[in-house]
N, C-alpha and C positions, 0 to 999 in steps of 0.2 A: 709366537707369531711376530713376526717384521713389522717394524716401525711401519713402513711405507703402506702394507696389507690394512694394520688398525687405521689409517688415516683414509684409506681406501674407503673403508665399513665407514666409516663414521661421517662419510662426507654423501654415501648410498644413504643414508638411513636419514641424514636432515634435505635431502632431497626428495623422499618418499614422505615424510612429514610434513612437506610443504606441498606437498601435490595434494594430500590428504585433510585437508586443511581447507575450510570453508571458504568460500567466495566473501564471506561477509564477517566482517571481526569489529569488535567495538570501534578501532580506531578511525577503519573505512566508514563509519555511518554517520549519515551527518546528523546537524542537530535539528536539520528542516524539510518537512518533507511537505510537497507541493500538494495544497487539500483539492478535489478536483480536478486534477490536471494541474490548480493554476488560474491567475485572473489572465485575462486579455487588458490590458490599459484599465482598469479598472473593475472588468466587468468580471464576475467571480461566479462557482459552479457552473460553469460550461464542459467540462470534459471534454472539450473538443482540440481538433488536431493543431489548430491554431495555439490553444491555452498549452497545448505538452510544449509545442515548438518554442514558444515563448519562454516558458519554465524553463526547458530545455537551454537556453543560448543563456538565461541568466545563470546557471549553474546548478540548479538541481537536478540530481538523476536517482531520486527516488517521488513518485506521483500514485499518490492513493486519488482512485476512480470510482465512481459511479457505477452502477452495473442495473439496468432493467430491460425486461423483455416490453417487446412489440406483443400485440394481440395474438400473431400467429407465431409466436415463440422464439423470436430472434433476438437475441440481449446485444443492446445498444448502449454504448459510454452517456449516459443521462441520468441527473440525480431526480428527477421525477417528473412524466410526462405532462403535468403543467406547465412547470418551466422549460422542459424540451419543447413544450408547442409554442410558447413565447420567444424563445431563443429564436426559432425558425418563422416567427411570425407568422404561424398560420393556427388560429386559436378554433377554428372550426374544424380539428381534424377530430376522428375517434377517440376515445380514449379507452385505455391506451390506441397509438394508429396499429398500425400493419406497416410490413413491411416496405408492400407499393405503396403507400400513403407517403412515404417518408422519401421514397426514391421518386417523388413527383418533381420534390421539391430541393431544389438547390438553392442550399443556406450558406448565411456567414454566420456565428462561426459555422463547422463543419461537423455533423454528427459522426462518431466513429462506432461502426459494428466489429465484433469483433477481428474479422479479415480485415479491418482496414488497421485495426491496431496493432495487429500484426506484421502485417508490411510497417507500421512506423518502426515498432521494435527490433526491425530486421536491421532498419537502417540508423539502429541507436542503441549497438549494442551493449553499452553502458549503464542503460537505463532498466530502473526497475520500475514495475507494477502494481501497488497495494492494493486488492480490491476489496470493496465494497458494496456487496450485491445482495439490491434487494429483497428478492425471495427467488427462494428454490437454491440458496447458494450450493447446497452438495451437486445438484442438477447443473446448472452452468460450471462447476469448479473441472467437473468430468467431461462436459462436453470441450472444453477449453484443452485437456490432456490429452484427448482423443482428437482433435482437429490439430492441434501445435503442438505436439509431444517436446518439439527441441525447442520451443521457447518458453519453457515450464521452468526452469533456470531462472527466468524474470519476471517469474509469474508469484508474488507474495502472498496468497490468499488470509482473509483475515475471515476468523469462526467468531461464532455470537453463542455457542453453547460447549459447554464443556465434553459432550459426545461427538460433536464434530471430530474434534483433535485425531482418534485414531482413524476416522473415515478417509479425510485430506490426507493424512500422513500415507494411506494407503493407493492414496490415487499418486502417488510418487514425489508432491510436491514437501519438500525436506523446510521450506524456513515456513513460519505460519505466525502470524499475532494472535493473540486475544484482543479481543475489542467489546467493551464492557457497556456499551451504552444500549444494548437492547435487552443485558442480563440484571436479573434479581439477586445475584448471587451475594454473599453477605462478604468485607473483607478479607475475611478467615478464610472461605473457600475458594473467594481468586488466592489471596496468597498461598494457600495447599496447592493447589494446582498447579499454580507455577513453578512450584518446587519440585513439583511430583515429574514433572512432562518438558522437553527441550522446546523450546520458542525462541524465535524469532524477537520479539517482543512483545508487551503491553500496553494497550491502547487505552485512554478513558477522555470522558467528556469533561470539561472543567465544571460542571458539576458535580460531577466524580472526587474529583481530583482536590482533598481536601491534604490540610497541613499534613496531618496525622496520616492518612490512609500514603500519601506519597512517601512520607520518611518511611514506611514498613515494607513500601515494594523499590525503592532504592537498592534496599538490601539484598533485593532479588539479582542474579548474575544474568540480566537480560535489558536491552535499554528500555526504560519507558516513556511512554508521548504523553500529550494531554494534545484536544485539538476542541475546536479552530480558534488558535490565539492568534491578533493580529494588534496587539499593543506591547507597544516595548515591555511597560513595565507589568502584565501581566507575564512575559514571558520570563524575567528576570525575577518573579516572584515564586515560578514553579521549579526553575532553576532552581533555586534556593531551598528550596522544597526536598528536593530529588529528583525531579524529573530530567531525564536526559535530554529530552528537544519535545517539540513542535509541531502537528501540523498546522500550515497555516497559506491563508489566501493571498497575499500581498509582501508579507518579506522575501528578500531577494538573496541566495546564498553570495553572490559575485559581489555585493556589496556590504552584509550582513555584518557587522564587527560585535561580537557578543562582551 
């Protein structure tokens, strides 16, 4: 075969390799990913469009969200209708409200339903989505693929049981976390698991998140987080641990110096 043929093949095939090749590789992830959206000037769990936007312009573009339904089944970017109803200052509403309850009232910041977070990710296509929902997650995860199939790409879903894994992998969504702060699971079975099954990565609470149990999932070929650290040196401390990053309310990637 000619010189020129083999360099032909060989230049097809790292071309094919690279299309076939994830969107996400350790080197692209950062070590911070925005808890809630994101604070506004201080003010922190809002999920709302204001906090991405903010988040957004300082430099992150990965935001784990909040996710809970209205009374009449509409899931809205809120970590829990208390504080949705404080955020919007109206503490006499139902609970949880409804839909018209919420669409009476024009808030700052801004609640986002899903359609509205949509339109933001259309216009940020760099940006990704961790969620954090609730309850009924396999029920929102589908509804979410069945209304936005083409922004399922920046859709990160995170599971809280180990049977989830093949359900989401089936609703087409390819990167997935574990997120350990609602499981009983003993260390031994997240780290089986994680060895067993492809992710996205590992999530856990700094409770979780001891010397020991992080030097053993290090070793796992996945980054892992611990969240919400928002002190230097606890975050220098999980580092040192193992931990790959961070969620957190208040560090800023555009300024961050690790």
């Amino acid at each position: 075969m000619a010189l020129s043929t083999l360099v032909l093949l060989a230049s097809f095939v790292i071309v094919i390799s690279n299309v076939q090749t994830s969107d996400f590789s350790e080197n692209s992830l950062p070590r911070l990913i925005a808890h809630a959206g994101g604070d506004i000037n201080g003010l922190k769990l809002s999920n709302s469009r204001q906090a991405l936007d903010q988040s957004y312009s300082e430099g992150f573009r990965y935001f784990e969200v909040d996710i809970s339904k209205t009374s009449d089944g509409v899931p809205f970017l809120v970590h829990d209708w208390d504080y949705g109803k404080t955020l919007i200052k109206k503490h006499n509403l139902p609970h949880p409200p409804a839909l018209k309850d919420i669409k009476r009232v024009k808030s700052f910041p801004e609640l986002l339903d899903l359609k509205k977070l949509a339109k933001w990710l259309r216009k940020h296509k760099d940006a990704y989505i961790i969620t954090d929902i609730k309850d009924n997650n396999l029920e929102i995860l589908r509804l979410i693929q069945k209304k936005y199939p083409r922004l399922s790409r920046q859709i990160i879903p995170q599971i809280y049981k180990f049977d989830e894994y093949e359900q989401v992998r089936s609703m087409g969504y390819s990167s997935i976390i574990l997120t350990l702060y609602r499981m009983k699971a003993s260390d031994d079975e997240v780290i089986s698991f994680c060895y067993k099954n492809k992710l996205f990565g590992l999530t856990m609470s700094s409770v979780r998140a001891t010397s020991e149990f992080l030097k053993r999932c290090s070793l796992l070929d996945i980054p892992v987080y611990v969240h919400t650290i928002n002190e230097i040196g606890l975050y220098s401390k999980y580092r040192s641990d193992g931990a790959y990053g961070i969620y957190t309310d208040y560090f800023q990637p555009d300024t961050f110096i690790e």
